[in-house]
N, CA, C and O atoms as CSV, one atom per row, in Angstrom:
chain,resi,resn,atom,element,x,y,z
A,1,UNK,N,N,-80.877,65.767,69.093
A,1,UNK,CA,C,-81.740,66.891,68.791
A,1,UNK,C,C,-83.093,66.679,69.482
A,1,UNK,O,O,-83.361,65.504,69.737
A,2,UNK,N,N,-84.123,67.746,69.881
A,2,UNK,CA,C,-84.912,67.618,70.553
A,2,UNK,C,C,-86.452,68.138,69.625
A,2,UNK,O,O,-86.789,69.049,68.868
A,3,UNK,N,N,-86.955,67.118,70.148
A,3,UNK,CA,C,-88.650,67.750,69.228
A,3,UNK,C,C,-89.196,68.671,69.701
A,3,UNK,O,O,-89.495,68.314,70.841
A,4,UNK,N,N,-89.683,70.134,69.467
A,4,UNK,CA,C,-90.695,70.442,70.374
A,4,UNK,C,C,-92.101,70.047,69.985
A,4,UNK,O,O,-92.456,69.567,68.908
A,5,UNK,N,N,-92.771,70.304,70.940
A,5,UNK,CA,C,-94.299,70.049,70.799
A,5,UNK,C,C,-94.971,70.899,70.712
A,5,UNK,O,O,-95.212,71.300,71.851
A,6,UNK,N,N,-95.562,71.581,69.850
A,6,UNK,CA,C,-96.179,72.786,69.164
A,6,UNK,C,C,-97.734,72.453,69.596
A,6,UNK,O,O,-98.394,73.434,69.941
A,7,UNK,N,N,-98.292,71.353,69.610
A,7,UNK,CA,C,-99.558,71.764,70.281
A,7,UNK,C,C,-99.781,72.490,71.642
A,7,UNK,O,O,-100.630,73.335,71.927
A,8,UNK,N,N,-98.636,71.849,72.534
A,8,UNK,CA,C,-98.859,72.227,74.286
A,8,UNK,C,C,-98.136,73.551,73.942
A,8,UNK,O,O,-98.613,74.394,74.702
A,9,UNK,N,N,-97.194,74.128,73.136
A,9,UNK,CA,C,-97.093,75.006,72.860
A,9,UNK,C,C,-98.393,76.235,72.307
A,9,UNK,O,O,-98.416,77.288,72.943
A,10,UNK,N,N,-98.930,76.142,71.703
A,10,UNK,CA,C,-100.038,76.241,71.034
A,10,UNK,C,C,-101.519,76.415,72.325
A,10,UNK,O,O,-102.326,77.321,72.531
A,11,UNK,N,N,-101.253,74.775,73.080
A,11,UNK,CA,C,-102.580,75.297,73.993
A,11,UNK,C,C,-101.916,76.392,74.856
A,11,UNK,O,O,-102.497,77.474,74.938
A,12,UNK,N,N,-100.795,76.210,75.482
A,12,UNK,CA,C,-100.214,76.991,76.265
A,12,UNK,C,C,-101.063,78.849,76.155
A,12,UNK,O,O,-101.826,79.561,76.807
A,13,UNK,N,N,-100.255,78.872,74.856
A,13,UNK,CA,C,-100.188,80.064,74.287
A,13,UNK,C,C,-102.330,81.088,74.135
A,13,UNK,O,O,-102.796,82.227,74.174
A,14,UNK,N,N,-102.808,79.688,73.974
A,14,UNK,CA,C,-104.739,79.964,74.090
A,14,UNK,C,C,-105.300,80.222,75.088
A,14,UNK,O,O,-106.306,80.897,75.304
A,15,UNK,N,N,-104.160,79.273,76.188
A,15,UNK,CA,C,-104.623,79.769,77.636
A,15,UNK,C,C,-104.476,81.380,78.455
A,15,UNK,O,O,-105.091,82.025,79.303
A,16,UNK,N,N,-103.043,81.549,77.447
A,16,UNK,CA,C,-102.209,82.654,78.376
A,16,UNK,C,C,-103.741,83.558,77.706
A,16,UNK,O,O,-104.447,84.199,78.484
A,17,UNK,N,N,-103.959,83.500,76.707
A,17,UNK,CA,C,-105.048,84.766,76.195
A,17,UNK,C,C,-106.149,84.810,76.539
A,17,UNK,O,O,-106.968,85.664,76.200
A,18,UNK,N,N,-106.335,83.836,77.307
A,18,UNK,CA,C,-107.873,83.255,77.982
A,18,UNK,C,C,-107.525,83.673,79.264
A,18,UNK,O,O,-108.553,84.042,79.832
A,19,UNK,N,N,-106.824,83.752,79.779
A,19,UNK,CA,C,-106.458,84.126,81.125
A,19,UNK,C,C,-106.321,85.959,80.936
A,19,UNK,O,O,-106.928,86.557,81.825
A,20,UNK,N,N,-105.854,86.552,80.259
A,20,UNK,CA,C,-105.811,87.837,79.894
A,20,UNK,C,C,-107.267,88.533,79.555
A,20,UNK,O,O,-107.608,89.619,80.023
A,21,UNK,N,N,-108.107,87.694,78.622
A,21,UNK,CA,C,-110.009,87.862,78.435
A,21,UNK,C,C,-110.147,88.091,79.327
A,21,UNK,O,O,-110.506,89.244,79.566
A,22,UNK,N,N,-109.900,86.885,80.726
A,22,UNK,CA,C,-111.085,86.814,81.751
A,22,UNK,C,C,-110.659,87.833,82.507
A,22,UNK,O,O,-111.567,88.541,82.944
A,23,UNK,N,N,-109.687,88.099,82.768
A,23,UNK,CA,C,-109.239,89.229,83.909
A,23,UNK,C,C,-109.851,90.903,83.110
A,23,UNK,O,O,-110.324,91.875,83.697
A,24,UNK,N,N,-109.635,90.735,81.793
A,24,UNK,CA,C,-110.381,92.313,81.183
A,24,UNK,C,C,-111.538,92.714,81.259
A,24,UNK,O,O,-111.929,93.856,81.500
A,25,UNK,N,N,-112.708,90.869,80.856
A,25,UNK,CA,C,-113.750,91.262,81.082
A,25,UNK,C,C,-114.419,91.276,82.555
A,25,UNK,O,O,-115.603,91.521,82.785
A,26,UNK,N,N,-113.311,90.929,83.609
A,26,UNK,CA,C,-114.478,90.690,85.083
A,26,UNK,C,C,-113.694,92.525,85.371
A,26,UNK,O,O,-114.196,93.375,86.108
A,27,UNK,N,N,-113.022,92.614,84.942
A,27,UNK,CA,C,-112.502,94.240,85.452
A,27,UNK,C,C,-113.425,95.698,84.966
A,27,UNK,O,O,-113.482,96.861,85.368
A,28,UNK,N,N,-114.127,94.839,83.803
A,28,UNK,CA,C,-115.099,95.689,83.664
A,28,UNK,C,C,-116.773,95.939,84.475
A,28,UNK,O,O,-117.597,96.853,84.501
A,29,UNK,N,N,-116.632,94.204,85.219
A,29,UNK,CA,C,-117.793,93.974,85.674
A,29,UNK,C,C,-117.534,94.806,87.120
A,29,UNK,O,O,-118.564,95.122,87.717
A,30,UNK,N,N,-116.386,95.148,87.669
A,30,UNK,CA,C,-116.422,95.548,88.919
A,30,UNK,C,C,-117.524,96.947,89.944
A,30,UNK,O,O,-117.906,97.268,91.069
A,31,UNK,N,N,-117.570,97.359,88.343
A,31,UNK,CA,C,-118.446,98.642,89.323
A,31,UNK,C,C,-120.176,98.105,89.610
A,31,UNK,O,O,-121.126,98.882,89.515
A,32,UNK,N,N,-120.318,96.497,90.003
A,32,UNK,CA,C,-121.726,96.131,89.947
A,32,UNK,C,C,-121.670,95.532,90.964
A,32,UNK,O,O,-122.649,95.167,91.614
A,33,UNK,N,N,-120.028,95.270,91.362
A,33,UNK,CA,C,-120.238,94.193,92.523
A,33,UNK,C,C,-120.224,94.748,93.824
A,33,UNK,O,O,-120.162,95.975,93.745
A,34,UNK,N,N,-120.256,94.342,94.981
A,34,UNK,CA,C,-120.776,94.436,96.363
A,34,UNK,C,C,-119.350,94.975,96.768
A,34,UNK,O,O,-119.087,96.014,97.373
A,35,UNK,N,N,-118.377,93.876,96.216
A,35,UNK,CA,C,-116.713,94.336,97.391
A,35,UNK,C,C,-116.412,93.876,95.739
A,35,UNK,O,O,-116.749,92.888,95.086
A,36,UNK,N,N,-115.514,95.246,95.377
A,36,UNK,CA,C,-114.955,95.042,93.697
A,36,UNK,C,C,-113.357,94.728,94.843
A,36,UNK,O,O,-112.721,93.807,94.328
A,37,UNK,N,N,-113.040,94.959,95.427
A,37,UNK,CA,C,-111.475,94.632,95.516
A,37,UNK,C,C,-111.576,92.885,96.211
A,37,UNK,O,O,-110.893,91.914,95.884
A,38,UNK,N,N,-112.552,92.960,97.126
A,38,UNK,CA,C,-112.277,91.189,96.749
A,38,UNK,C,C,-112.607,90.460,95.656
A,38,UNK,O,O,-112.210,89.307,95.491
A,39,UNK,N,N,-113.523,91.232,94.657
A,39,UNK,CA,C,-113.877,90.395,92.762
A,39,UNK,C,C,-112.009,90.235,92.200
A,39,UNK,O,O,-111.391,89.305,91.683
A,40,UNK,N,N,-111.583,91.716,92.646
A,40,UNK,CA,C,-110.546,91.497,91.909
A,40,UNK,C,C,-109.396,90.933,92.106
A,40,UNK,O,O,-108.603,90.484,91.280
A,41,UNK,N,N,-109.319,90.993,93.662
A,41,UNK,CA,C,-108.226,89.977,94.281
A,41,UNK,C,C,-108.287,88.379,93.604
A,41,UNK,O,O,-107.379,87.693,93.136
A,42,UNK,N,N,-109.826,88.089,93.770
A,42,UNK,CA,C,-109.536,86.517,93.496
A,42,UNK,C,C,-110.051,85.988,91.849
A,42,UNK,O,O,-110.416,84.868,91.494
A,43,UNK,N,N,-109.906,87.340,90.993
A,43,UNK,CA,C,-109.768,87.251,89.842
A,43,UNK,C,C,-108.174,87.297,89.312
A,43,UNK,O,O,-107.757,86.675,88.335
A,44,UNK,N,N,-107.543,87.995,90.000
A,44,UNK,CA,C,-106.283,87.885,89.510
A,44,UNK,C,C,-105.737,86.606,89.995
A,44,UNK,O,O,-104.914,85.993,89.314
A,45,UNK,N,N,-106.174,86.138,91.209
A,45,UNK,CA,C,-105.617,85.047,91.838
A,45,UNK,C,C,-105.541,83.557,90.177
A,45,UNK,O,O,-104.766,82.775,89.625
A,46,UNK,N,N,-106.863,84.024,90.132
A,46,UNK,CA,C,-107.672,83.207,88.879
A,46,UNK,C,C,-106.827,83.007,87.769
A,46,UNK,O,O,-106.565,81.929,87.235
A,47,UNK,N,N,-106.306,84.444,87.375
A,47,UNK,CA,C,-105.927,84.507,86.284
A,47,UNK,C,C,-104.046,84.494,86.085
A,47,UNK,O,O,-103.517,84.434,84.975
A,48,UNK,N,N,-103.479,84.543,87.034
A,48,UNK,CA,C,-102.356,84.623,87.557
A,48,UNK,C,C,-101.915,83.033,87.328
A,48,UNK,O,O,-100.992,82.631,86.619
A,49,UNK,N,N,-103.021,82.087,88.292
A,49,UNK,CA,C,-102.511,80.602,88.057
A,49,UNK,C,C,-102.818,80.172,87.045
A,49,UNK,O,O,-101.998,79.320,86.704
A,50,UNK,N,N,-104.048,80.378,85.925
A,50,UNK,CA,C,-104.293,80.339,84.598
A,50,UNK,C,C,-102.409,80.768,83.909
A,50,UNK,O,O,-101.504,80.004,83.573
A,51,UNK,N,N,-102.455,81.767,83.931
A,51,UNK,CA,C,-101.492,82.364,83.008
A,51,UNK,C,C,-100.092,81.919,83.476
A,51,UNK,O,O,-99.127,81.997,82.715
A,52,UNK,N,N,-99.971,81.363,84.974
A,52,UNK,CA,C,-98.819,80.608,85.082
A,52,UNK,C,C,-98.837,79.168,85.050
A,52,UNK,O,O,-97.977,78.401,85.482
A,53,UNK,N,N,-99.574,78.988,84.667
A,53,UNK,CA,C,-99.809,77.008,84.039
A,53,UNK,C,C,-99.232,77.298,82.470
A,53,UNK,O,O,-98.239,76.779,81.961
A,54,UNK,N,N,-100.184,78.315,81.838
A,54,UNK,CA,C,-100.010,78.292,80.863
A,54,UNK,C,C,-98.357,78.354,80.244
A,54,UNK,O,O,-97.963,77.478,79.474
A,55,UNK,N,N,-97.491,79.462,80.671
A,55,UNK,CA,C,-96.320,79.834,80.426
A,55,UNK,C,C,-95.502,78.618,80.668
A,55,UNK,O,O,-94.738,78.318,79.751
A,56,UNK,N,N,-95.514,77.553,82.145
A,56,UNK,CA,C,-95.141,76.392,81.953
A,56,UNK,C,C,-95.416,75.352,81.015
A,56,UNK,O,O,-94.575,74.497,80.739
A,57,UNK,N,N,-96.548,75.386,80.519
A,57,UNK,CA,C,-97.047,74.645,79.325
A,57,UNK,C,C,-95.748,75.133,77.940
A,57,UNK,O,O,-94.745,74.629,77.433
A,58,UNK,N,N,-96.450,76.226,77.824
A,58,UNK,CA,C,-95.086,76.909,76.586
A,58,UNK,C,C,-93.428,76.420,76.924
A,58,UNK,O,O,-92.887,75.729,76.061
A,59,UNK,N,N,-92.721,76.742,78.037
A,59,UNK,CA,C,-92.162,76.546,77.951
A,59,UNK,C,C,-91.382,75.105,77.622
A,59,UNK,O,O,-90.340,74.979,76.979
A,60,UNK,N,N,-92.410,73.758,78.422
A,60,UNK,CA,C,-92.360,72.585,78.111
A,60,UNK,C,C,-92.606,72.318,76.788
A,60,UNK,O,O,-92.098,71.448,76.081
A,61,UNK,N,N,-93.544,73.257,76.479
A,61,UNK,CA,C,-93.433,72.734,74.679
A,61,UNK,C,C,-92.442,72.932,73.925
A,61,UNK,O,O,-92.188,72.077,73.076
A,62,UNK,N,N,-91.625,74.108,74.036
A,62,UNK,CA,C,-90.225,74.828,73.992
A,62,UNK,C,C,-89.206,73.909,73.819
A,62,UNK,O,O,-88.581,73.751,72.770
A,63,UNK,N,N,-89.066,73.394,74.698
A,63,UNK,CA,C,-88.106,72.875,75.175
A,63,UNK,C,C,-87.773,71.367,74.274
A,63,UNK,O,O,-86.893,70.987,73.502
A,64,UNK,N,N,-88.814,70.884,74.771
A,64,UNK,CA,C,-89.011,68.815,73.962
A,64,UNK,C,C,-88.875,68.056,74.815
A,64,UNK,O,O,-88.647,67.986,76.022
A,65,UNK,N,N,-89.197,67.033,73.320
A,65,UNK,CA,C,-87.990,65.869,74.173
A,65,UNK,C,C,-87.207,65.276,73.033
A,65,UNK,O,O,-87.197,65.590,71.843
A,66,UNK,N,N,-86.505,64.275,73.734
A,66,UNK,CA,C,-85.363,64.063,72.874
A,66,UNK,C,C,-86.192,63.365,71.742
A,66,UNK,O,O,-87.393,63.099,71.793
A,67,UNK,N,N,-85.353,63.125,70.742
A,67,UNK,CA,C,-86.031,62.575,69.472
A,67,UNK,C,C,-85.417,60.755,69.607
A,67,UNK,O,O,-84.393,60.264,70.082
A,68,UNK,N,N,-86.386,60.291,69.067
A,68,UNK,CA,C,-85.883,58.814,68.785
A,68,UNK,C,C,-84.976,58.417,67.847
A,68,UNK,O,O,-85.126,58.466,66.626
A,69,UNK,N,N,-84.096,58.048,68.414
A,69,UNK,CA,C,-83.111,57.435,67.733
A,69,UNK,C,C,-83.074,56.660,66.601
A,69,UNK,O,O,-82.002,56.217,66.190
């Protein structure tokens, strides 16, 4: 049987929503900036590898490891 790990589960899951914040609130900042489609290109870039660390995090927490015998 396998343990999961509910914290990396857990941070996983703080990140994915932290990554979702930052992309809402810089999308609001766009009508201030100079070039809003490069703010937003390399905000999603931002938030894309945020939110795909994170989902690997979850899923590793998901998953386990084996339990000690």
């Amino acid at each position: 049987m396998r343990e999961r790990n509910w914290r990396l589960v857990v941070v996983g899951a703080v990140l994915l929503v932290l990554a979702a914040l930052f992309f809402l609130t810089m999308r609001d900042s766009t009508p201030w900036s100079n070039d809003p489609a490069s703010l937003m290109r390399t905000v999603g870039e931002v938030s894309g590898a945020v939110g795909g660390i994170s989902l690997v995090m979850i899923l590793f927490g998901l998953i386990g490891r084996k339990a000690p015998a």
